[in-house]
DOLUMLUM-428636 format. One record per residue: residue in three letters; x, y, z of N, C-alpha, C, O in turn. Coordinates in steps of 0.02 Angstrom, whole numbers, plus 50000, padded with zeros to 5 digits. Last residue first. Layout:
<rs>
ALAXYZXYZXYZXYZ...
</rs>
This chain:
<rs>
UNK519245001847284518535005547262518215008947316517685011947307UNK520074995247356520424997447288519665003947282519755010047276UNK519654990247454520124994347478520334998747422520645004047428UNK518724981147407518424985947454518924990947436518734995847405UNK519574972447353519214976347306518894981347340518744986247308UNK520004965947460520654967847399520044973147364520274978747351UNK518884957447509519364962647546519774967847497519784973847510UNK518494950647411518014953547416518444958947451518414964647429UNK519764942547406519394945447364519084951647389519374957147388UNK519464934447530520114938947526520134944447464520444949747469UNK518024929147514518404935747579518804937647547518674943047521UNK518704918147421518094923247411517874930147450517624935047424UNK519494911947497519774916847435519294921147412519404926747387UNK518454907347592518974909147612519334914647547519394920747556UNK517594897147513517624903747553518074908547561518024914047533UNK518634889547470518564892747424518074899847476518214905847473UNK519144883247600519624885647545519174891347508519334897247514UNK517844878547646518374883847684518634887147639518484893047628UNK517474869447533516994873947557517484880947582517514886347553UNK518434861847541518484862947486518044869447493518214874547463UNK518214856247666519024858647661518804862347618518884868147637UNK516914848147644517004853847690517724858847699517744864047732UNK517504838747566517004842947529516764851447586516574857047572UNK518094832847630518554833247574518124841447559518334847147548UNK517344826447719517874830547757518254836147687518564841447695UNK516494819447636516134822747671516774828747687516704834647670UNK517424809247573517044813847528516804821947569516884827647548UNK517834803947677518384804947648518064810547585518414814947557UNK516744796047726517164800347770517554803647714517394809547726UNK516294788747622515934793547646516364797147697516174802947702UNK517524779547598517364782147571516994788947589517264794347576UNK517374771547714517794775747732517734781847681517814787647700UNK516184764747684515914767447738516584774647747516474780147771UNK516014767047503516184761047572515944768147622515674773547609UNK514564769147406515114771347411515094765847502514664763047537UNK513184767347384513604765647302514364767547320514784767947276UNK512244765047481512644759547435513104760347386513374755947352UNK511974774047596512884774747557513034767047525513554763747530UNK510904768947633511044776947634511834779447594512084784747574UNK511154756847673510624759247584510784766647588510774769847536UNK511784758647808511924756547732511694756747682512084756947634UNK512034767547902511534764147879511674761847806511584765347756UNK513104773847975512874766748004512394764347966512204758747983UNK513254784547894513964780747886513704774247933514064769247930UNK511954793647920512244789747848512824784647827512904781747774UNK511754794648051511154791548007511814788547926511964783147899UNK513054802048057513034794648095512404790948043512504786148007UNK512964812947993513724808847988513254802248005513144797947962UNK511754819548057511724816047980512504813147945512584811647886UNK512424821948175511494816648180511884813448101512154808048089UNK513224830748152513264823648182512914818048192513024812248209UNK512344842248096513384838948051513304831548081513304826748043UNK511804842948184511304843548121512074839348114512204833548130UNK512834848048293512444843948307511844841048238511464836548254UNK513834858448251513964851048268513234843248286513224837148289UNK512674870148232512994864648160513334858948197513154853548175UNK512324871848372511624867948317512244863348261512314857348251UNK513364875748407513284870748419512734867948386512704861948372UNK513164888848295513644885948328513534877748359513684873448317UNK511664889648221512234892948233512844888948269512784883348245UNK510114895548167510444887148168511124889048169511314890448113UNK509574906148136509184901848166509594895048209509444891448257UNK510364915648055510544915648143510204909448152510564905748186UNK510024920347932509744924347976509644920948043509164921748081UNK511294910647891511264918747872510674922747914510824928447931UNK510774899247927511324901747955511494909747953511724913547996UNK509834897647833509574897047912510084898647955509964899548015UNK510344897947707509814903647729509654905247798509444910547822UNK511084882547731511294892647728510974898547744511184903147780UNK509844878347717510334879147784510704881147776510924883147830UNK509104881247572508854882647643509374881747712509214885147761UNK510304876047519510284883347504509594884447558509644889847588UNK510374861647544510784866747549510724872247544511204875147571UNK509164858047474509054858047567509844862047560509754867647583UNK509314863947339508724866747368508784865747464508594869747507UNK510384853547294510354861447325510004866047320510184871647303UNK509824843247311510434843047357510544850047390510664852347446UNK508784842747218508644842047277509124845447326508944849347371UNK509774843747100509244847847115509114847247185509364851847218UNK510624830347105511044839447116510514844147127510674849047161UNK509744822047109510094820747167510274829747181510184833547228UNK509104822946988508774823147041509334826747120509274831347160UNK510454819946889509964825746889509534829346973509594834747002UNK510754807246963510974812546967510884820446972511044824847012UNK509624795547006509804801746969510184806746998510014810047047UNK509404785647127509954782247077510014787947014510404786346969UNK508974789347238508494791347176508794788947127508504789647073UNK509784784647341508994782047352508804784447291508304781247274UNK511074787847339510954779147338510414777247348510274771447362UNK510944801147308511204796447236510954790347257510654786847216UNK510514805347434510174806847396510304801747322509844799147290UNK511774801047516511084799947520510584797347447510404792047421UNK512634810147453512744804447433512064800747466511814796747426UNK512024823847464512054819747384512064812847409511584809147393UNK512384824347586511504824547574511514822447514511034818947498UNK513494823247616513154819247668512444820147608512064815347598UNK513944836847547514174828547532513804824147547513674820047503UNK513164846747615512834845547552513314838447523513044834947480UNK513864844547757513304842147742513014842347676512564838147668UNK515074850047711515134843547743514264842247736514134837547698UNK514754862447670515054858047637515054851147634515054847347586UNK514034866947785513764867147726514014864547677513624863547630UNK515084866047863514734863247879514184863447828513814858547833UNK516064877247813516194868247844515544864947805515474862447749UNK515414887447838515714885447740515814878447750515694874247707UNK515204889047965514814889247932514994887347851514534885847812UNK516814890847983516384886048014515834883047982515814877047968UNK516864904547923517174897647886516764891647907516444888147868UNK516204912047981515994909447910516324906847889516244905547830UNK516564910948131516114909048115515904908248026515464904248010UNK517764916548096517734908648117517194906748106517134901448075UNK517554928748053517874924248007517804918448018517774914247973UNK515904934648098516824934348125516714927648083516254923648075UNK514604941548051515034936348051515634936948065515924941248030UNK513694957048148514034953748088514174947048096513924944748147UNK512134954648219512894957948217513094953948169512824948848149UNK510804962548147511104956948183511714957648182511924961448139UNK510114977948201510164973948134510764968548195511004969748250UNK508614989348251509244985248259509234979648207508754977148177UNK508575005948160508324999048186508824991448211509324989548181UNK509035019648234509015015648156508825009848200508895009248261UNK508105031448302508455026248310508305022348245507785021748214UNK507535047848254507365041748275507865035248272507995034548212UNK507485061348346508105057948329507645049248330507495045748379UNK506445073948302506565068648335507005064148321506895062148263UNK506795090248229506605083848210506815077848268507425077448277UNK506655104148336507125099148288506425093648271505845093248292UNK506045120348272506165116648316506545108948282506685108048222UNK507115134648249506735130348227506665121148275507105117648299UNK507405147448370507665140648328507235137848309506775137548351UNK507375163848352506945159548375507405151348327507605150848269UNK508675173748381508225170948339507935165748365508265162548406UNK509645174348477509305180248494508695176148433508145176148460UNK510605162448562510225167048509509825168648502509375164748518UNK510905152948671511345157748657511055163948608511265169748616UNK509225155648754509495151648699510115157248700510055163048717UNK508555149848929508955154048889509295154948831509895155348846UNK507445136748950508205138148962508485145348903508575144548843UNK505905137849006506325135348955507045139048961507065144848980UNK505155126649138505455133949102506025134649043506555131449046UNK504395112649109504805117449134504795122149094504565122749037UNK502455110049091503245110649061503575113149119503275115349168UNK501455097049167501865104249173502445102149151502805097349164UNK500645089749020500945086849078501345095749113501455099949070UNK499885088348914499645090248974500005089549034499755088849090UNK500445087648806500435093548836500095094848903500025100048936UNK500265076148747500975078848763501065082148797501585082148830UNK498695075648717499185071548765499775073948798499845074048859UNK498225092748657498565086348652498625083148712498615086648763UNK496715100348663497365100748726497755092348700497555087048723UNK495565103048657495905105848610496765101948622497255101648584UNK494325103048699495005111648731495355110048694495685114848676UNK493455095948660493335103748642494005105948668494195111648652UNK493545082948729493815085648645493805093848631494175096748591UNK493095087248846493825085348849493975086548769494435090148749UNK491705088448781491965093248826492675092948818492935097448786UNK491445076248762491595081848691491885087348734492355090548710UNK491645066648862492085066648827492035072248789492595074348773UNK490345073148921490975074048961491505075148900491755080448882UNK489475068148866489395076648854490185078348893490485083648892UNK489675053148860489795057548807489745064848813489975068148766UNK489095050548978489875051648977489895053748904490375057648898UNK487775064249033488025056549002488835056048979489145061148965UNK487375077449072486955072249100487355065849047486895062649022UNK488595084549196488385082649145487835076249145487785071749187UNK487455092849313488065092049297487885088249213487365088649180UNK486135099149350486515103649339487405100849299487815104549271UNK485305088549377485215089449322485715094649298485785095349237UNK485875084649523486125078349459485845083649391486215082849343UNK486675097449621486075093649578486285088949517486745089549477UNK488115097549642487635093649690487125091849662486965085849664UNK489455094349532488905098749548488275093549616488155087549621UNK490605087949482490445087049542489645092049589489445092449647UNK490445090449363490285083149351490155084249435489645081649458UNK491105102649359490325102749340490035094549356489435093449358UNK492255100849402491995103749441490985104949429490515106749464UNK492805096349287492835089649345492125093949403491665091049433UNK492965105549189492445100849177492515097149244492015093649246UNK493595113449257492925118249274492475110449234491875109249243UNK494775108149254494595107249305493855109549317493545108349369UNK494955109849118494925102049130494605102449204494205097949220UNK495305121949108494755119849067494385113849109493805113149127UNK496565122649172496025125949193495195123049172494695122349208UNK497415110249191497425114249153496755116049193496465112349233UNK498335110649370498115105749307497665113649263497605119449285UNK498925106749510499185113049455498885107549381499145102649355UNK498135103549655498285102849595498685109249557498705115049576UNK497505112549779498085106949786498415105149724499035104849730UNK496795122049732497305123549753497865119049762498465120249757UNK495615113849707495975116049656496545118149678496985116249639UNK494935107349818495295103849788495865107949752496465106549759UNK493305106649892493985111749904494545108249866494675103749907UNK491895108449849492375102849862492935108549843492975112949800UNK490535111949988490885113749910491355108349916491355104249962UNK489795117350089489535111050033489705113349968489395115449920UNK490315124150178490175127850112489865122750079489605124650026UNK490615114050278490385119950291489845124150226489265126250227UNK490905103850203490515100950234490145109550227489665111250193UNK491975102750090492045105550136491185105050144490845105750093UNK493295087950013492425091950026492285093650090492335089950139UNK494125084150056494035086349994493785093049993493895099049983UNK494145073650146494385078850154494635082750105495215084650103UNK493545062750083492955066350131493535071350156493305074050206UNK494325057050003493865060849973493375065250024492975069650010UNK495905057950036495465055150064494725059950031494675066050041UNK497365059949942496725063749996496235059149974496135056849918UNK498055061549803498065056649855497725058749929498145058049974UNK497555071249690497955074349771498275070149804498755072249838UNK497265063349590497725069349581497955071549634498525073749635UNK496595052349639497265051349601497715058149605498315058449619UNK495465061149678496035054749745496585054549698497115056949720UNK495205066349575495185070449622495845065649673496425066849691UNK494385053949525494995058749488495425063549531496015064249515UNK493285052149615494305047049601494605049549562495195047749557UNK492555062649589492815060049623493315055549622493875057749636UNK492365059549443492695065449442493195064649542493795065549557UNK491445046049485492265048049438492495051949442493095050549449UNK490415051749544491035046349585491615047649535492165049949551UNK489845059549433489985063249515490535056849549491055058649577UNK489635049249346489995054749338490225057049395490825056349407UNK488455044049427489075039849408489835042849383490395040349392UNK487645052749415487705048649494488385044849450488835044049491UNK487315055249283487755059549334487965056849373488565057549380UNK486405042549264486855042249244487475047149261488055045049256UNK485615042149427485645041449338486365042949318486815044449357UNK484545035649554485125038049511485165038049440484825034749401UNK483185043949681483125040249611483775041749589483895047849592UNK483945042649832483155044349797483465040249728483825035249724UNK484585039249950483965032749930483715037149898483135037949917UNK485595047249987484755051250018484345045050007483835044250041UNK486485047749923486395046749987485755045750036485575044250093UNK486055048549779486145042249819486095040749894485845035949924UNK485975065449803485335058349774485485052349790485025049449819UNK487355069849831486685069749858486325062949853486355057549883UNK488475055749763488235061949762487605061949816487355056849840UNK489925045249828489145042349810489095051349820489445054349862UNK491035045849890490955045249803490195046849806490015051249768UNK490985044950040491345050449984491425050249918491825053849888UNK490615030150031490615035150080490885042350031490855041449970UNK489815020849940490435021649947490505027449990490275031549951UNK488385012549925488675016449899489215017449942489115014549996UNK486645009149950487395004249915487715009449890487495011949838UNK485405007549974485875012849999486545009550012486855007950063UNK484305007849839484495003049902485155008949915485335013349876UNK482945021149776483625015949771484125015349837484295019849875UNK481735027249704482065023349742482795020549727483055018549675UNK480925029349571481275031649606482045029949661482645031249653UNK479845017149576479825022449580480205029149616480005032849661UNK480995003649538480695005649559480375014049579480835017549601UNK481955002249378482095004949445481595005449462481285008149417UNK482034995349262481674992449296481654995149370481424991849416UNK483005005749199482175004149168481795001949208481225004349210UNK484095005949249483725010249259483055011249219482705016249211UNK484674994749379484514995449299484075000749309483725001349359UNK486064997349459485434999849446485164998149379485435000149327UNK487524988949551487154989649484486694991849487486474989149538UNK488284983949635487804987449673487404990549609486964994649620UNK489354973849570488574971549637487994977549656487444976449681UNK490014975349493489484976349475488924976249511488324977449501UNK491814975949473491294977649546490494979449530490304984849552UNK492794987249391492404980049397491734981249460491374985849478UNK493284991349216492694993149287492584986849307492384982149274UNK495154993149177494524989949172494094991149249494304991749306UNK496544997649049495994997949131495504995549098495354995149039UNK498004992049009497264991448999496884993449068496954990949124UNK499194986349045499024996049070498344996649036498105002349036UNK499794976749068499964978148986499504988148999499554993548968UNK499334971449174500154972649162500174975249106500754976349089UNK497844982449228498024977049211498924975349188499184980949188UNK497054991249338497524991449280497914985249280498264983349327UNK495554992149394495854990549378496364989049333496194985449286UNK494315000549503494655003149425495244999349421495685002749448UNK493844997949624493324997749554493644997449492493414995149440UNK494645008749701494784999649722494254997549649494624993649619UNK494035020549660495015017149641494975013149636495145010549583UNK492285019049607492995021649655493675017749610493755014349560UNK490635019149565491395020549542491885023749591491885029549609UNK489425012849606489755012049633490865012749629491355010249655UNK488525014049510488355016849573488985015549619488945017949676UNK487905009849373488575005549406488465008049482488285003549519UNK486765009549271487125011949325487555010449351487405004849332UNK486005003749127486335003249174486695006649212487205007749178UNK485685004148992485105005849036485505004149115485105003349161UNK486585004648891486254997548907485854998648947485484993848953UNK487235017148897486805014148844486375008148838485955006848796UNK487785014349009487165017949016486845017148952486235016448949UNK489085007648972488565002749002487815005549030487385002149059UNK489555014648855489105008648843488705006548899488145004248891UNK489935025248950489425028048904489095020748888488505019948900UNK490835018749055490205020249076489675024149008489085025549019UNK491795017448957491655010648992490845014448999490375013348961UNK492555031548925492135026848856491545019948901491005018248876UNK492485034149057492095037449028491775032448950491225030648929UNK493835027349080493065024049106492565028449098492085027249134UNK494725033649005494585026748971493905023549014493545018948993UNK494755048949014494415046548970494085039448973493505038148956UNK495015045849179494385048449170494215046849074493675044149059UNK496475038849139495865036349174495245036949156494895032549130UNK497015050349082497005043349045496505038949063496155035749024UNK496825059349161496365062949100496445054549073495945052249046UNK498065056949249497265055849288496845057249231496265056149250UNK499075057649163498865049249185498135050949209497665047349194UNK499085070549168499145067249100498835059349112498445056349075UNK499375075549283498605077449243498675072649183498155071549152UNK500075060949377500115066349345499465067849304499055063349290UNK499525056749557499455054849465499605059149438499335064049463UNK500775057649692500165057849638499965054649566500285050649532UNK501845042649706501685048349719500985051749688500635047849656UNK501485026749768501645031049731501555036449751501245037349804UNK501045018049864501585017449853501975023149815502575024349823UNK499455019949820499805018149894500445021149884500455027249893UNK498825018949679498945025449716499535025549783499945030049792UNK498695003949681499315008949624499465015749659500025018049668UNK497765002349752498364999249774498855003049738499365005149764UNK496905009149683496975012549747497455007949772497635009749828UNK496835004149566496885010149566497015013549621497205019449621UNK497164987049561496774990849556497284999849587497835000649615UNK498384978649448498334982049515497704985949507497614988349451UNK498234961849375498594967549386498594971149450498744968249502UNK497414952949293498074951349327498414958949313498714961149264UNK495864946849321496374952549260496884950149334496814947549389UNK494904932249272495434937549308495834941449280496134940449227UNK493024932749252493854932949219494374936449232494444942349215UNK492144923849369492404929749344493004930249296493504927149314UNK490844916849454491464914049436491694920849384491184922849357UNK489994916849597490134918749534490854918449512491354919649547UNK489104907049728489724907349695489614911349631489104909549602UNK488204903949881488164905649810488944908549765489244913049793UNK487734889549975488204895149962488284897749879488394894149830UNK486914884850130486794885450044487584892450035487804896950070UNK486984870550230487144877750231486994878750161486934873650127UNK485744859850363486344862350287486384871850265486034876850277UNK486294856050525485974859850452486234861150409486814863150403UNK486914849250606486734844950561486284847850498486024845150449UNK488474857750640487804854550647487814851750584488204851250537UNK489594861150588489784861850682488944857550682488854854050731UNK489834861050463490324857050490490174856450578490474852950619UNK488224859050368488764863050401489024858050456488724853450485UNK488224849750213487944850750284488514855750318489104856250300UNK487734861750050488234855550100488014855650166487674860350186UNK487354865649903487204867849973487484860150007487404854449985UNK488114881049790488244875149830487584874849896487364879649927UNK487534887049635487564889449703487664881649738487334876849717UNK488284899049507488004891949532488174894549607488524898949633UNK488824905549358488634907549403488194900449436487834897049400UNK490314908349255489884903149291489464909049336489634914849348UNK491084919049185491064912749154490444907649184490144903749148UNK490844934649141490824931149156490704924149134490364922549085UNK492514946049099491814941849069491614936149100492024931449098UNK492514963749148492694955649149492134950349122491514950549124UNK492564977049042492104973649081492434965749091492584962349042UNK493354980348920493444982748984493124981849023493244985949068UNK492524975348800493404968048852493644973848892494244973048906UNK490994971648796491594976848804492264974148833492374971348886UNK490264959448778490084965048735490764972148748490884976548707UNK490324951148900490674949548814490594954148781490964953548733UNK489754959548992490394956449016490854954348934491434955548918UNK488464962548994488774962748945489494964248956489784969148933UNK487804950549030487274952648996487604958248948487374959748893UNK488504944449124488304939349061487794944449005487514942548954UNK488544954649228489114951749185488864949349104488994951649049UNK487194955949251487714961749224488194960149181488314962249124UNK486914944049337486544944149264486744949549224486564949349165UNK488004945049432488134939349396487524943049326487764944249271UNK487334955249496487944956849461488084951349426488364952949374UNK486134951949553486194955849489486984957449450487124960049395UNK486994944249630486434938049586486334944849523486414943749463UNK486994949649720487584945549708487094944349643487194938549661UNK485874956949757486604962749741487194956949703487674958649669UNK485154949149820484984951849755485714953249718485974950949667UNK485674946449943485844942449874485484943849827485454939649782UNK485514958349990486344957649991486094951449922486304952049865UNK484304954450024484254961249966485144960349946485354961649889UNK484044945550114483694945550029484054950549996484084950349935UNK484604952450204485084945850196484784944250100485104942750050UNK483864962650235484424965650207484844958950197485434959750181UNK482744953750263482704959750215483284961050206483354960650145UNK483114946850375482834944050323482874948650261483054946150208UNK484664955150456484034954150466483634950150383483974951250332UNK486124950350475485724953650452485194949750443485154943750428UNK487594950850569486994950350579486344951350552485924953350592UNK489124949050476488934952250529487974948650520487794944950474UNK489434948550285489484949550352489074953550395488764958650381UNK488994937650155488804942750185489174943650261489164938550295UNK489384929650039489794929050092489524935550138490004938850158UNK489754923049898489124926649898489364923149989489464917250003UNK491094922049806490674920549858490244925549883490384931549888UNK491914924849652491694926149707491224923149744490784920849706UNK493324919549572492744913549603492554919349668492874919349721UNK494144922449431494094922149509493484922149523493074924849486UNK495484913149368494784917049350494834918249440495214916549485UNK496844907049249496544907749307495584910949300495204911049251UNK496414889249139496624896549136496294897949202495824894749226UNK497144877249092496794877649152496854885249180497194887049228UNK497594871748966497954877249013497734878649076498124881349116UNK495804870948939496544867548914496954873248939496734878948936UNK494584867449076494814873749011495784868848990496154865149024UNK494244863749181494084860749108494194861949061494034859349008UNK495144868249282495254862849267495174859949219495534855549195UNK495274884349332494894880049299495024874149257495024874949196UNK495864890849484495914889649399495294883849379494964880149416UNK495714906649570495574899449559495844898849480495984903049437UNK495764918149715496064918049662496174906449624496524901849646UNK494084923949777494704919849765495074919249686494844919649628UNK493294935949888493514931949808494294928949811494824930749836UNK491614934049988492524934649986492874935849894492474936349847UNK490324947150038490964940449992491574940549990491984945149991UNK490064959750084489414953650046489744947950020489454944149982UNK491144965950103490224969150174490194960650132490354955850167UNK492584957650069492274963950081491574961050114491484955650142UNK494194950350061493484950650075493114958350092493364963250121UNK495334941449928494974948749986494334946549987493994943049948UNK495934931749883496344935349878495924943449927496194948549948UNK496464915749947496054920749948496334928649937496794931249969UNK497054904849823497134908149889496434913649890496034914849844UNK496144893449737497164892849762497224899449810497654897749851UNK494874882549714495154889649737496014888149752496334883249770UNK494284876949536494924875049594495414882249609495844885549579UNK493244871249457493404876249483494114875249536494174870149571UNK492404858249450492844861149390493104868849429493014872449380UNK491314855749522491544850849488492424854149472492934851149490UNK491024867249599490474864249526490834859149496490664857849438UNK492594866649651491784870849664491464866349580491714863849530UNK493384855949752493154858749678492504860749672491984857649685UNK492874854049887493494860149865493494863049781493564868649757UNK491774854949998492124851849929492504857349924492494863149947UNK492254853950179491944856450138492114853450034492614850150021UNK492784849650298492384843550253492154846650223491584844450214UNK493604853550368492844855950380492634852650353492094850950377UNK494914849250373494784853350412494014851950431493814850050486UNK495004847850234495474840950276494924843650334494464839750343UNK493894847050115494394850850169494584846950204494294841550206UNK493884835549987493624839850042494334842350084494934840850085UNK493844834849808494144833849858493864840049923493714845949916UNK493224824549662493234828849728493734828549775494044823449787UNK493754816349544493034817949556492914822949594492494826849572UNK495084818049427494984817449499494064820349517493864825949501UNK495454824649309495084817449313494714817549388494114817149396UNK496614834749325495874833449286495304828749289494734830049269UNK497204829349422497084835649434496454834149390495904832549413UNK497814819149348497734817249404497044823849427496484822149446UNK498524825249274498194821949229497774822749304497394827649309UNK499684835749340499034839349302498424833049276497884835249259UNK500104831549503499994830549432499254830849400498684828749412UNK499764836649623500284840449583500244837549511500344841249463UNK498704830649664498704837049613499174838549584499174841349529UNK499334823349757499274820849691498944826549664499014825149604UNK499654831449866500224830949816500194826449769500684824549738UNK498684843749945498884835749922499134835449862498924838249811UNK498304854650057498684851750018498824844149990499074839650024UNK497204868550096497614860650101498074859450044498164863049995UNK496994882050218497384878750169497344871150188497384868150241UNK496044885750332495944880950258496254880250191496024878850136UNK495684882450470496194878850418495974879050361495724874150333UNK494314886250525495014888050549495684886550529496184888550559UNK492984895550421493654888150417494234888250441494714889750405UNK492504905650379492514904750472493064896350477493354893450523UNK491654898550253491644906050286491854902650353491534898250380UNK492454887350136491984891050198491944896250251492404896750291UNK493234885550060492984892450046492534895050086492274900550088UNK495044881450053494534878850075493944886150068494194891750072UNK496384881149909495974886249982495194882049994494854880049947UNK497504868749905496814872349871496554875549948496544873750007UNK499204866749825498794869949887498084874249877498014879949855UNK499854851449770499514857849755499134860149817498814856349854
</rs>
C-alpha cells in the first residue's frame, strides 16, 4: 500500500510497504514513518493519507481512509499548512480560520447532508527532520464527497444552461438559509466551494473563512475573501451579513452562465456588472441575480429565503427554462392537441425456449426423486415425505420461473444432491444405490414427457381459440 507522507516540504513522500497490503495487518499495525523524514504516517493512530489531493494560502488536503471504521471508509484529512512568511498575527489568525472551521463542521456538518460531516479534529507535534525543534501540526479530518467541484465541472465544458445554473443557485440557497439561521456566514462562496457529487447532489464546502455573526467583533472583519466574489463591505474589512453571501452566489452564477472570469464581468468604470448581453436567460431571473449583485448590502436581498420566494414568484417551471426552438410549421391550419408522452411498457424477462423448459421439467423431476427418497429414509412417513417434497419442489420451480437458478446452477444443485444421496447411505436406506439412479432418471423422463404434452396442448388450443 502507498501512504502519502504529510510533512510540509518532504522531498519523498510517497511510501510504500507491502505489509499493508493486507487489510488484518493494516488494522493492527501500531505506526509507520516516512522512509524519507521520519514523519508518522498514521495520523492519530487511525487515519491513513493515500495522495494529496490540493493545496491552497492555509493547508494541504488529502485523500485518506480510516482504518477503525469497518470498510475503512475514505474522508479527507486537512492540514493546517499556512504558506510563505507570516508574521505572529496573521500565523494566529490563519489558525483561528483552521480551528473555526473544524467547530462549523461539528456544530452543523450533521444537521444538513449538504454540509460534510466532520469526523476528527487533533493536532500532531514531532521533532523536525532538518533540527532538533519540534514542529506542531494541526489536522481536520472531513467526509469525502467523491465528485467534481464546480469550477473543475465548468473547465471542460461548455456553459451552464439557465436550467442547470437556477439548479445550483436554488440548491445553495436552501444550504445558506440554514447556515444563517445558525448565525453563520460562510464569506467565502465560489465554484471551487460548490461540489457535485456522482449521484449530482451539491454540496458547500470550505468553512475556513466562516463569520459567526453573533460573536463578530464590532463590525469588523479579517480580509478572507476571494478576489471577484467578495462585495464592497468585505473588501473594505467592514461588518458581513448574510447579502455578503448572496452577492458571491449570484456571482458564480454569473461564471457558470458565461464561463468569464468574474473580474471581467464587472466594469470597474461604471461600477456595474456587465453580463446580460452575454446570456439569453429569462428576464425575471436576471433582475433577481442583478439585485443580489447590488453594491449596498441593505439594497439587495437581505436572506436566502427572500431570494427563493422571488424564484417561486415567476412562476416559471423547470422544463421551461431551458431556450425553446422555433416551432416547425404544422401541415394544419388547427391548432393540435398536444400528445400524451409515450411511456415505455416496463421491461419483462424473456420468454422460455423449449430446451430450456424441458431442461428445467428434468431437473425438477430428477430432484423431487432425490428429495422423497431422502426424505422417506429419514421421516419413515409418507404423508410427511409427499408434503415436504412438494413444498422444496414448488420453491425451485418458483426459482426457475423468476430466473434465480438457471442453466448451469441446475447441473450443479442436480449434482451436489445425486452425489450427497447415492454416497451416503441413511440417505437411501430403503432403496440400493442403483435403485436411486434408476428412480431419479425415471422421474426426470417422466417430468419431460409430460411437460412436453402439456406445450403441445396448450399449442393446439391457442390456434383453435
Amino acid at each position: 500500500m502507498e501512504v502519502y507522507c504529510t510533512r510540509p516540504r518532504c522531498p519523498r513522500p510517497q511510501n510504500y510497504f507491502t505489509d499493508l497490503d493486507d487489510n488484518i495487518t493494516l488494522k493492527t499495525i501500531q505506526q509507520k514513518y516516512c522512509t524519507t523524514c521520519g514523519m508518522p504516517l498514521l495520523l492519530d493512530g487511525r487515519y491513513v493519507p493515500l495522495k494529496l489531493l490540493g493545496r491552497g494560502g492555509f493547508g494541504a488536503a488529502f485523500l485518506a481512509r480510516d482504518r477503525r471504521i469497518p470498510g475503512m471508509r475514505q474522508c479527507v484529512v486537512k492540514q493546517f499548512q499556512p504558506a510563505g512568511n507570516l508574521t505572529s498575527t496573521q500565523l494566529q489568525l490563519a489558525q483561528q480560520l483552521f480551528e473555526r472551521e473544524a467547530d462549523v463542521l461539528a456544530q452543523i456538518g450533521n444537521q444538513n447532508e449538504q454540509i460534510p460531516d466532520l469526523f476528527a479534529y487533533f493536532e500532531i507535534t514531532v521533532k523536525s527532520w532538518q533540527s532538533e525543534q519540534q514542529e506542531q501540526f494541526f489536522y481536520l479530518v472531513q467526509e469525502f464527497i467523491d465528485g467534481q467541484n464546480l469550477e473543475e465541472e465548468l473547465a471542460p465544458r461548455g456553459t451552464f444552461t439557465e436550467e442547470e445554473a437556477l439548479e445550483v443557485l436554488r440548491e445553495i440557497l436552501k444550504v445558506l438559509k440554514f447556515v444563517h439561521n445558525e448565525g453563520i456566514i460562510h464569506r467565502d462562496i465560489k465554484p471551487s466551494n460548490i461540489m457535485r457529487d456522482r449521484h449530482g447532489k451539491l454540496y458547500l464546502l470550505d468553512f475556513g473563512a466562516v463569520k459567526q455573526v453573533t460573536n463578530a467583533p464590532s463590525g469588523s472583519s479579517t480580509g478572507i475573501y476571494s478576489m471577484g466574489f467578495a462585495p464592497p463591505e468585505q473588501m473594505s474589512g467592514g461588518q458581513v451579513y448574510p447579502s455578503t453571501d448572496l452577492y458571491a452566489l449570484a456571482v458564480t452564477i454569473l461564471t457558470l452562465l458565461t464561463k468569464k472570469e468574474a473580474i471581467q464581468l464587472f466594469d470597474g468604470y461604471s461600477n456595474q456588472w456587465k453580463w446580460r448581453s452575454l446570456v439569453s436567460i429569462n428576464s425575471g431571473v436576471a433582475d433577481i441575480l442583478d439585485r443580489m449583485l447590488l453594491p449596498a448590502a441593505n439594497q439587495r436581498f437581505q436572506s436566502a429565503q427572500d431570494v427563493l420566494s422571488a424564484l417561486d414568484s415567476l412562476s416559471i417551471p423547470p422544463t421551461q427554462l431551458r431556450p425553446t426552438k422555433p416551432s416547425v410549421a404544422k401541415l394544419s391550419s388547427q391548432t393540435q392537441p398536444p400528445q400524451a408522452p409515450i411511456v415505455p411498457p416496463p421491461p419483462t424477462k424473456p420468454a422460455f425456449s423449449t430446451i430450456e423448459l424441458l431442461s428445467g421439467a428434468a431437473f425438477s423431476g430428477f430432484e423431487g426423486a432425490l428429495i422423497a427418497i431422502a426424505l422417506l429414509s429419514l421421516v419413515k412417513s409418507p404423508i410427511i415425505t409427499l408434503a415436504v417434497s412438494a413444498i422444496i419442489l414448488g420453491i425451485l420451480i418458483f426459482a426457475q420461473t423468476r430466473r434465480w437458478i438457471e442453466k448451469l446452477d441446475l447441473l450443479i444443485i442436480g449434482g451436489i444432491s445425486f452425489a450427497l444421496i447415492y454416497f451416503v447411505p441413511f440417505l437411501h436406506a430403503s432403496l440400493s444405490s442403483g435403485q436411486v439412479v434408476i428412480f431419479a432418471v425415471a422421474a426426470g423422463l417422466i417430468a419431460i414427457a409430460v411437460t412436453a404434452i402439456f406445450r403441445l396442448i396448450y399449442k393446439l388450443l391457442s390456434l383453435i381459440f
